[in-house]
Backbone bond lengths (Angstrom), bond angles and torsions (degrees), N, CA, C in turn:
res aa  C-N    CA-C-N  psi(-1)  N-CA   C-N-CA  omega(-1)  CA-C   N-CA-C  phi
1 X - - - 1.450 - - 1.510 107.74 -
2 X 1.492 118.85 -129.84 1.452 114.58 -171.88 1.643 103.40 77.88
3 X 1.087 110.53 83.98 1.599 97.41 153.65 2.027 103.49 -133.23
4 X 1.363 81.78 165.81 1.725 90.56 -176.21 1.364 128.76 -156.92
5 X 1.443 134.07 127.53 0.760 155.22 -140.73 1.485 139.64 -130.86
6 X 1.563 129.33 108.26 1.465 105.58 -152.92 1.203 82.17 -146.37
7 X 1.812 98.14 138.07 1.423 129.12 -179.49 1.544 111.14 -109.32
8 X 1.233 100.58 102.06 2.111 96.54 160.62 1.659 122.72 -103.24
9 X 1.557 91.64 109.45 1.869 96.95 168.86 1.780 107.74 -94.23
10 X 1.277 103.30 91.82 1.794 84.72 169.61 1.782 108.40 73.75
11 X 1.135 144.11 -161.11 1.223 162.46 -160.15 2.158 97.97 -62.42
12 X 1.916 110.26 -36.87 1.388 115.39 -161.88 1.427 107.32 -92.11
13 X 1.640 110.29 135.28 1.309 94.28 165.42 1.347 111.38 -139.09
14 X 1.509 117.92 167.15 1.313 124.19 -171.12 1.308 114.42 -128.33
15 X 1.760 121.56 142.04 1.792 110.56 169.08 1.620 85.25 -137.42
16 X 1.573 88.62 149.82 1.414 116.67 169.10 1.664 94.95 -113.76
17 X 1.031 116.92 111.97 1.773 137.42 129.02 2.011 135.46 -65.53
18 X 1.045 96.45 89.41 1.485 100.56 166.96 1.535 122.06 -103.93
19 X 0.973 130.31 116.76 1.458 150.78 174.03 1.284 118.14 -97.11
20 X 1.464 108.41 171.65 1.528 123.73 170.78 1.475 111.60 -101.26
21 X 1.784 131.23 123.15 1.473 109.45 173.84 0.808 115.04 -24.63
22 X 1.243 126.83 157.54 1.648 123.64 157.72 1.210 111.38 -121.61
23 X 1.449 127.70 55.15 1.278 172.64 147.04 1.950 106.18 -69.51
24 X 1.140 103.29 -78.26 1.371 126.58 143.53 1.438 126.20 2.40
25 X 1.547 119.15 -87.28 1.280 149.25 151.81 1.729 99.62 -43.43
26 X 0.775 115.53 -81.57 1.805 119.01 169.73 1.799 110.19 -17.16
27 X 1.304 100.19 -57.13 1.616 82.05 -165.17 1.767 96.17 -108.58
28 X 1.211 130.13 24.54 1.612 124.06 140.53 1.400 105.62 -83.38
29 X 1.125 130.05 -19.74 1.895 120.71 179.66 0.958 79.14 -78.47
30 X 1.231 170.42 -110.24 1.609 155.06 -87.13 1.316 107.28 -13.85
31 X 1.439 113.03 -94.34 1.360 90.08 167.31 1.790 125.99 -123.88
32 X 1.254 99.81 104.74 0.990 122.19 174.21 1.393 99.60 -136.16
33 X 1.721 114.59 147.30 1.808 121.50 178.36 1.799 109.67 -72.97
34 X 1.297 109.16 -171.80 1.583 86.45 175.97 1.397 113.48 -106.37
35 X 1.393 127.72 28.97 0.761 166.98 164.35 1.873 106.08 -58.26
36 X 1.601 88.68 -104.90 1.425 99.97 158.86 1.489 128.65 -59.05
37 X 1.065 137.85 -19.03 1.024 137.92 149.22 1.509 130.80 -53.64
38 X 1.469 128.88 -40.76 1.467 137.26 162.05 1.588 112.49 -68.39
39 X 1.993 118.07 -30.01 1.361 133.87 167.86 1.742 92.16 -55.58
40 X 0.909 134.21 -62.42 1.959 142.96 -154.93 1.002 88.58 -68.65
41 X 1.682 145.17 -37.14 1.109 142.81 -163.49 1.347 93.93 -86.32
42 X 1.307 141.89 -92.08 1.833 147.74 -160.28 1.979 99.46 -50.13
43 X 1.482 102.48 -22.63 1.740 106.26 176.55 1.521 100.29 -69.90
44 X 1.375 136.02 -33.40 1.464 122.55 -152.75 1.196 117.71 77.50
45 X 1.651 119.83 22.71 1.703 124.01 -174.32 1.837 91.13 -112.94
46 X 0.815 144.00 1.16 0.956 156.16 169.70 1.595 127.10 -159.14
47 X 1.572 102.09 138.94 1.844 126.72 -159.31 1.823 88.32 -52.32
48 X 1.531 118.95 150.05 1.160 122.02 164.97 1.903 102.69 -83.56
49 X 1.173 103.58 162.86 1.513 118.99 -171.86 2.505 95.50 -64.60
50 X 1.330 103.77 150.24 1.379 88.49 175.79 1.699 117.97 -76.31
51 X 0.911 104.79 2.45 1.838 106.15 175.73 1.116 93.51 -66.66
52 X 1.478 126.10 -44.87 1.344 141.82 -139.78 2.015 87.16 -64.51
53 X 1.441 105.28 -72.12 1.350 111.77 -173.86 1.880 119.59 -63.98
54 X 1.205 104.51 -16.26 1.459 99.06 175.26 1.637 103.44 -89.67
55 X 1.226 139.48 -4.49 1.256 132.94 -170.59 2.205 96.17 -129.20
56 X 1.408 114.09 -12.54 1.515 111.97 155.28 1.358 93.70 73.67
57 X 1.688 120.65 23.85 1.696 104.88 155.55 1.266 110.77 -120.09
58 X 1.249 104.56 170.83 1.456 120.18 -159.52 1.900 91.50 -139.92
59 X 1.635 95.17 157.05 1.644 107.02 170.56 1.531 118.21 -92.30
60 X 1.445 115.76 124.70 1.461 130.10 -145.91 1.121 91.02 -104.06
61 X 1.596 132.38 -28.10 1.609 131.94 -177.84 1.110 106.52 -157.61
62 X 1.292 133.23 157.47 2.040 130.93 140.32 1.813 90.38 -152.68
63 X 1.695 63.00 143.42 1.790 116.24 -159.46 1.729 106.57 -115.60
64 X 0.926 122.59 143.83 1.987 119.38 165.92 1.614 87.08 -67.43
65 X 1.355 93.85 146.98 1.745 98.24 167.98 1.513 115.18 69.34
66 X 1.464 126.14 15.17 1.028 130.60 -166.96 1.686 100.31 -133.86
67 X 1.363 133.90 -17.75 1.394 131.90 -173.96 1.112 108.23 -130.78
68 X 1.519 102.90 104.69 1.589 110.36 162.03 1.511 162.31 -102.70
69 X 1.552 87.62 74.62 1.271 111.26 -160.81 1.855 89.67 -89.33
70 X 1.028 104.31 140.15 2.204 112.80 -173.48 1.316 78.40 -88.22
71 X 1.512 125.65 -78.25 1.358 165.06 -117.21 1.360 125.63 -120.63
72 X 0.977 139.71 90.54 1.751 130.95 160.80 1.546 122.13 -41.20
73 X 1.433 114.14 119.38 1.465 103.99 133.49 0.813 174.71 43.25
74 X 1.225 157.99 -19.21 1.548 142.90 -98.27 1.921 95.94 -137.55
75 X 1.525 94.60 145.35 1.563 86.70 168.58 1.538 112.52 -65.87
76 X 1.236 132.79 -13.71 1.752 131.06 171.74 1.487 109.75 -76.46
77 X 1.638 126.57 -14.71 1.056 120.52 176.05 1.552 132.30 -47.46
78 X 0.868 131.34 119.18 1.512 111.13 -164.91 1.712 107.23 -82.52
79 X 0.872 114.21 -167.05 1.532 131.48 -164.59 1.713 105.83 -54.94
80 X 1.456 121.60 136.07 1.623 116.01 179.35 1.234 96.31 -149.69
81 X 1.896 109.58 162.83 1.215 118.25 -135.83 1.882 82.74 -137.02
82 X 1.824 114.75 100.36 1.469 80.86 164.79 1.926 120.29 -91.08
83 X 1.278 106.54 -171.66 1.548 95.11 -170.12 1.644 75.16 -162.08
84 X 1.821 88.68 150.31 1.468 111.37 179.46 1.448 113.20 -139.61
85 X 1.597 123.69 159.32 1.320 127.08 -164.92 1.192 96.96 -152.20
86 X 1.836 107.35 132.23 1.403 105.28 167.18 1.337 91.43 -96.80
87 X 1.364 97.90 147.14 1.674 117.64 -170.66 1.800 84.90 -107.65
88 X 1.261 139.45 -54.58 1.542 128.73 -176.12 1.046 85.04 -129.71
89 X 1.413 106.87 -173.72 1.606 169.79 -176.99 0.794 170.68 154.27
90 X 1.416 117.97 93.52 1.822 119.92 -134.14 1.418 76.52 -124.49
91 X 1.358 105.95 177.67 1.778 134.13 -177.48 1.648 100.83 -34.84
92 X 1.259 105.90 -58.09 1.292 109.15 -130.54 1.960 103.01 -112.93
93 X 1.528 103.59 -20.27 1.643 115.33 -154.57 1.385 104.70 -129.07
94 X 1.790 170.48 101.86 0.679 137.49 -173.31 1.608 99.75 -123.88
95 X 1.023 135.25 156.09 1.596 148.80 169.03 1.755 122.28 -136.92
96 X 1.475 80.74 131.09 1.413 105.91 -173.37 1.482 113.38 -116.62
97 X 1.532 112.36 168.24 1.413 121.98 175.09 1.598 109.89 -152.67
98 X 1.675 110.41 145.56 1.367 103.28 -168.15 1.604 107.51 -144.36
99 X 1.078 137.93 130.86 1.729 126.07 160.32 1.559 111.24 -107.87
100 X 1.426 82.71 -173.23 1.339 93.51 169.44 1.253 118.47 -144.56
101 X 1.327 131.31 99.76 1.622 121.64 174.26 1.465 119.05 -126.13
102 X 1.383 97.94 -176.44 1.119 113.79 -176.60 1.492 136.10 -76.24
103 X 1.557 133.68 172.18 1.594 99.51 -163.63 2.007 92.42 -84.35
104 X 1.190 109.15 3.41 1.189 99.09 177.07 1.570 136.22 -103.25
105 X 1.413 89.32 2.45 1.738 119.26 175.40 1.469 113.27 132.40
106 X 1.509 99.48 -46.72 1.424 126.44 -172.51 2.279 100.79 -12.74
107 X 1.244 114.80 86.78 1.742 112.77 149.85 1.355 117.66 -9.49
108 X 1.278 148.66 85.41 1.405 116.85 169.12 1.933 113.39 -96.78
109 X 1.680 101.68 -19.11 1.619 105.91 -177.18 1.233 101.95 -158.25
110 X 1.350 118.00 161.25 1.463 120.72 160.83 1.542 97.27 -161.13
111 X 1.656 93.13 149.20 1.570 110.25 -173.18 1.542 100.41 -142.86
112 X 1.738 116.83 169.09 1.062 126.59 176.52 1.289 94.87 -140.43
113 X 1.470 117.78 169.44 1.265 124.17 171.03 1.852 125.24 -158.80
114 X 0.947 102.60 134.27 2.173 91.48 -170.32 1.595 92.96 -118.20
115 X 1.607 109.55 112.01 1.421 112.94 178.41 1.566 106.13 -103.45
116 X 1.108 131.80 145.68 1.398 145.98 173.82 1.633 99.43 -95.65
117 X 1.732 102.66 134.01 1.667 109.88 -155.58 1.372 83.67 -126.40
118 X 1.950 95.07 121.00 1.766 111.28 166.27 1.196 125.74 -113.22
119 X 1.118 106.58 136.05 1.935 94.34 -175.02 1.240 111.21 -84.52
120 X 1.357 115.81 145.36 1.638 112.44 -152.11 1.585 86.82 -90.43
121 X 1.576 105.46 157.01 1.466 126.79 -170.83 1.192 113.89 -39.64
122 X 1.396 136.09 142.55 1.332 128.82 154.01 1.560 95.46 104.90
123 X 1.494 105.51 -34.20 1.883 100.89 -168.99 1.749 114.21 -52.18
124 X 0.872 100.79 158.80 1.484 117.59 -177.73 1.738 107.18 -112.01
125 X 1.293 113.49 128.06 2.096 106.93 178.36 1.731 101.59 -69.68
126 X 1.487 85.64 134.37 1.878 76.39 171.06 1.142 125.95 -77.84
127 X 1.093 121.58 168.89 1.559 119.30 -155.69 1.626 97.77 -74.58
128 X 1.613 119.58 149.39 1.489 125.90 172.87 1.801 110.97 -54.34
129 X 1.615 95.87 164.49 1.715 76.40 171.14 1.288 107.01 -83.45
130 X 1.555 115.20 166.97 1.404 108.18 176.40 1.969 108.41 106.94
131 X 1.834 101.99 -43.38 1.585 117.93 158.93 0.916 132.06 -41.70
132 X 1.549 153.14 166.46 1.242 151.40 174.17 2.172 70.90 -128.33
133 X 0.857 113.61 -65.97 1.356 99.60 -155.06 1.660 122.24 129.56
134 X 1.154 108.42 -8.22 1.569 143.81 -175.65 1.594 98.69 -81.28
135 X 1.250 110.12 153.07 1.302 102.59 -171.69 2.295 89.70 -114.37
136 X 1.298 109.93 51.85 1.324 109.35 -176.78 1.470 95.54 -116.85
């Protein structure tokens, strides 16, 4: 499932997100590794997680050595805190890093990421410091 939907009137906007429990997905991994289990997920043999559909991504590949999850999950898990860091940011390249743990330290993920930064159409560079912005 996952479908999604976004309405703009003027300045307001709205999305509807519908998902699959992921209750569901939970007890077809039983046993499956997490391996095959994230494979069932990018296959369409299993529901994507609902973050998945309120944020409209999907898994494009998984690789050994490519998913870094430390830690599972669990509905008994207690409460976790993710946190993110821009590591750069220059004009053009920016890189980030993010986990996820527990309030007790506990690792559960960590990711990195190198995004390429576009200025959306039409934009204009702001003027240097030192500029008025004037073309004199």
């Amino acid at each position: 499932m996952g479908e999604l939907s976004l309405e703009e009137t003027g300045t307001a906007r709205q999305r509807t997100v519908t998902w699959t429990d992921p209750l569901v997905g939970a007890a077809l991994a039983r046993d499956l590794s997490g391996l095959e289990y994230l494979r069932a997920i990018a296959g369409g043999r299993i529901p994507a997680p609902p973050i998945a559909a309120l944020l409209g991504m999907s898994i494009v590949s998984v690789e050994p050595g490519q998913v870094n999850i430390v830690k599972a999950l669990t509905l008994s898990t207690p409460s976790v805190v993710a946190t993110g860091q821009v590591v750069s940011a220059g004009r053009r390249v920016a890189t980030a890093s993010g986990q996820i743990t527990g309030l007790d330290g506990t690792l559960y993920a960590h990711a990195t990421t190198t995004c390429l930064v576009f200025e959306p159409r039409g934009a204009k560079e702001p003027p240097r410091p030192g500029e008025n912005g004037h073309d004199r």
